[in-house]
C-alpha positions in Angstrom: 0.0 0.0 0.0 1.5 3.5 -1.2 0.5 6.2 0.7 -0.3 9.7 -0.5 2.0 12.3 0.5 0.7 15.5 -0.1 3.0 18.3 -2.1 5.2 20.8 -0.1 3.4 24.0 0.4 6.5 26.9 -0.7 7.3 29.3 -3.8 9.1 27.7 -6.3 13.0 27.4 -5.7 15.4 29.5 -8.1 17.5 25.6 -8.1 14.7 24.1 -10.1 11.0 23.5 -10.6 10.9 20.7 -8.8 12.3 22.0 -5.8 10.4 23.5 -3.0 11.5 27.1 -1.5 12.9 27.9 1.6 10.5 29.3 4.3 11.0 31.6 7.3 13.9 29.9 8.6 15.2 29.0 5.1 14.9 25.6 5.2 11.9 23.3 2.6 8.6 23.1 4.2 6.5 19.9 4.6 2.9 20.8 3.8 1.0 17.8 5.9 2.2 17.9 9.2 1.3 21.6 10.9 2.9 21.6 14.8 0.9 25.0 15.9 -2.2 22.5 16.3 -3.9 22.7 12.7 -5.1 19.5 11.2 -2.8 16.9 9.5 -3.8 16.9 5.4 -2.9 13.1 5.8 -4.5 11.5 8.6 -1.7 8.2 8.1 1.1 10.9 8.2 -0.3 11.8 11.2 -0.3 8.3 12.6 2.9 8.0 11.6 3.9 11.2 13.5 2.5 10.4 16.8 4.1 7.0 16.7 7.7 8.5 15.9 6.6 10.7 19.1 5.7 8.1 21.5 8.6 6.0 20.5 11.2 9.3 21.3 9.3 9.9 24.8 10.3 5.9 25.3 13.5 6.2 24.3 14.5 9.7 25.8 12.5 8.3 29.4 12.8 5.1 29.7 15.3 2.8 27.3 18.6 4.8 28.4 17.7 4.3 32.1 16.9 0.6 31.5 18.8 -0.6 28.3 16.1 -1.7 27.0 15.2 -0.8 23.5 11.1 -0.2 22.6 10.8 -3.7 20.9 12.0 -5.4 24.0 10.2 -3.3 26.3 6.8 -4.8 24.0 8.3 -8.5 24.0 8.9 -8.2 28.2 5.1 -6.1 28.2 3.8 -9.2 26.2 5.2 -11.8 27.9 3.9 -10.6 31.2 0.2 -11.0 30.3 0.7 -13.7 28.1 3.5 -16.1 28.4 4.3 -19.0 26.1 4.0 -16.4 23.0 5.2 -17.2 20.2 7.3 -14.4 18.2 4.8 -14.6 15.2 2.3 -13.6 17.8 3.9 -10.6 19.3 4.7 -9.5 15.7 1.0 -9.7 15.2 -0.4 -8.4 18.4 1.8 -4.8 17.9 2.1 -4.9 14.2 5.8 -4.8 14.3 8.3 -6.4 11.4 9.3 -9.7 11.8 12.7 -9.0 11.9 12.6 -6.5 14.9 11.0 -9.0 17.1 13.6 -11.6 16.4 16.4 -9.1 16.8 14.8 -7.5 20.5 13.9 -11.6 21.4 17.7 -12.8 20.9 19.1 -10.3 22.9 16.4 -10.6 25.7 17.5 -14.5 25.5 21.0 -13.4 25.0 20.6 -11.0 28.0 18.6 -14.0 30.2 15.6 -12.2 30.2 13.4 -14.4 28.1 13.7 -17.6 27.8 13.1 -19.4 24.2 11.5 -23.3 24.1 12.1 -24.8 20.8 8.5 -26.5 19.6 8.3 -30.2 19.9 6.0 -30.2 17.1 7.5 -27.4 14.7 11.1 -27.1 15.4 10.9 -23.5 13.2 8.7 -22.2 15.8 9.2 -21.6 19.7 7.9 -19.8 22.6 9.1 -17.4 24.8 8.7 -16.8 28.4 10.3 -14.8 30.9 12.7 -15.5 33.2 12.9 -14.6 36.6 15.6 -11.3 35.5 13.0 -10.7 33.4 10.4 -10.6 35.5 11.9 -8.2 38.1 13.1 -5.9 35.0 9.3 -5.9 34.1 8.4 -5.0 37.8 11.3 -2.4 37.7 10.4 -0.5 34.0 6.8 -1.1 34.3 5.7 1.9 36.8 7.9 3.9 35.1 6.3 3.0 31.4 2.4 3.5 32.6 3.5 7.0 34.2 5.1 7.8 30.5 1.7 6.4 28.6 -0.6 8.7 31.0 1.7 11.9 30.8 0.3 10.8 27.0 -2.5 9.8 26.8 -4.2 11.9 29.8 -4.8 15.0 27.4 -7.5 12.9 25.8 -11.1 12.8 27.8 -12.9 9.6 28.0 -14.9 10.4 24.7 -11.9 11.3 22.8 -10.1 8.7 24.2 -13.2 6.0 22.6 -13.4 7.7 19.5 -9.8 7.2 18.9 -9.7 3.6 20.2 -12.9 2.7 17.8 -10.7 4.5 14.4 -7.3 2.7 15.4 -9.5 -0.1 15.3 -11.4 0.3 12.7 -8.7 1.6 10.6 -6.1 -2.0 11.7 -8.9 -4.6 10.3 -9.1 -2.3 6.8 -5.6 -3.0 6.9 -5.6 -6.2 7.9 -8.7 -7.0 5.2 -6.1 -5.2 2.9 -3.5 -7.6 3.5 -1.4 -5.7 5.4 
């Protein structure tokens, strides 16, 4: 799925037509995303902002103190409410690239965090739990983590806070139906 990313908003640049102008500060401008509060011309690009956003407040809060990168921080999360997953259904459950999981899981194993058991049935596939490490580094992070996602997420009311819920979800089985 290609998605639309709408023109640059500037006056044409003397180094070609194809070029977009400077703006106040002389630099190209980037006509979907408006930071003084405006609505996003791409709702997706928008998506794809706050994401970058919440994944920076991780990092900046959370990953240096702990060492613990955001894919890691999902496996340990996922594990603690469901143990026994299998890395196909982490990268499922958060939508995240195959490769990424397997990366975070090896050095969570590596680390003796989680624990991986090899399939009896499928020797391709295994499950991951935690370990006791990782069960205290869970208990250590996770106060920590629900602080960070309140400081986010509290600027929503209850009704905005549904309404959003209901589009993310709405919008994941289009993608899903879409084969994505």
């Amino acid at each position: 799925m290609t998605e639309r990313v709408p023109a640059a908003k500037s006056r044409p640049s003397k180094t070609g037509p194809n070029k977009t102008g400077p703006n106040k500060t002389g630099r190209g401008r980037i006509g979907a995303i408006d930071r003084d509060g405006a609505p996003f011309d791409n709702v997706l690009a928008g998506i794809h902002v706050v994401s970058n956003l919440i994944g920076r407040a991780y990092d900046g809060e959370i990953a240096t103190r702990w060492d613990l990168s955001l894919p890691e921080w999902r496996i340990v999360l996922t594990l603690m409410h469901h143990p026994g997953a299998t890395a196909s259904e982490i990268t499922e459950l958060w939508g995240m690239e195959k490769m990424a999981v397997s990366r975070a899981a090896r050095r969570l194993e590596r680390d003796g965090r989680v624990r991986r058991t090899v399939n009896e049935g499928d020797r391709r596939r295994y499950t991951l739990d935690l370990t006791a490490a990782g069960k205290t580094l869970y208990r250590k992070v996770e106060p920590g983590a629900t602080a960070r996602y309140r400081e986010i997420i509290d600027v929503l009311d209850p009704p905005e806070r549904a309404a959003l819920h209901k589009a993310l979800a709405k919008l994941t089985a289009r993608i899903g139906a879409l084969g994505g």
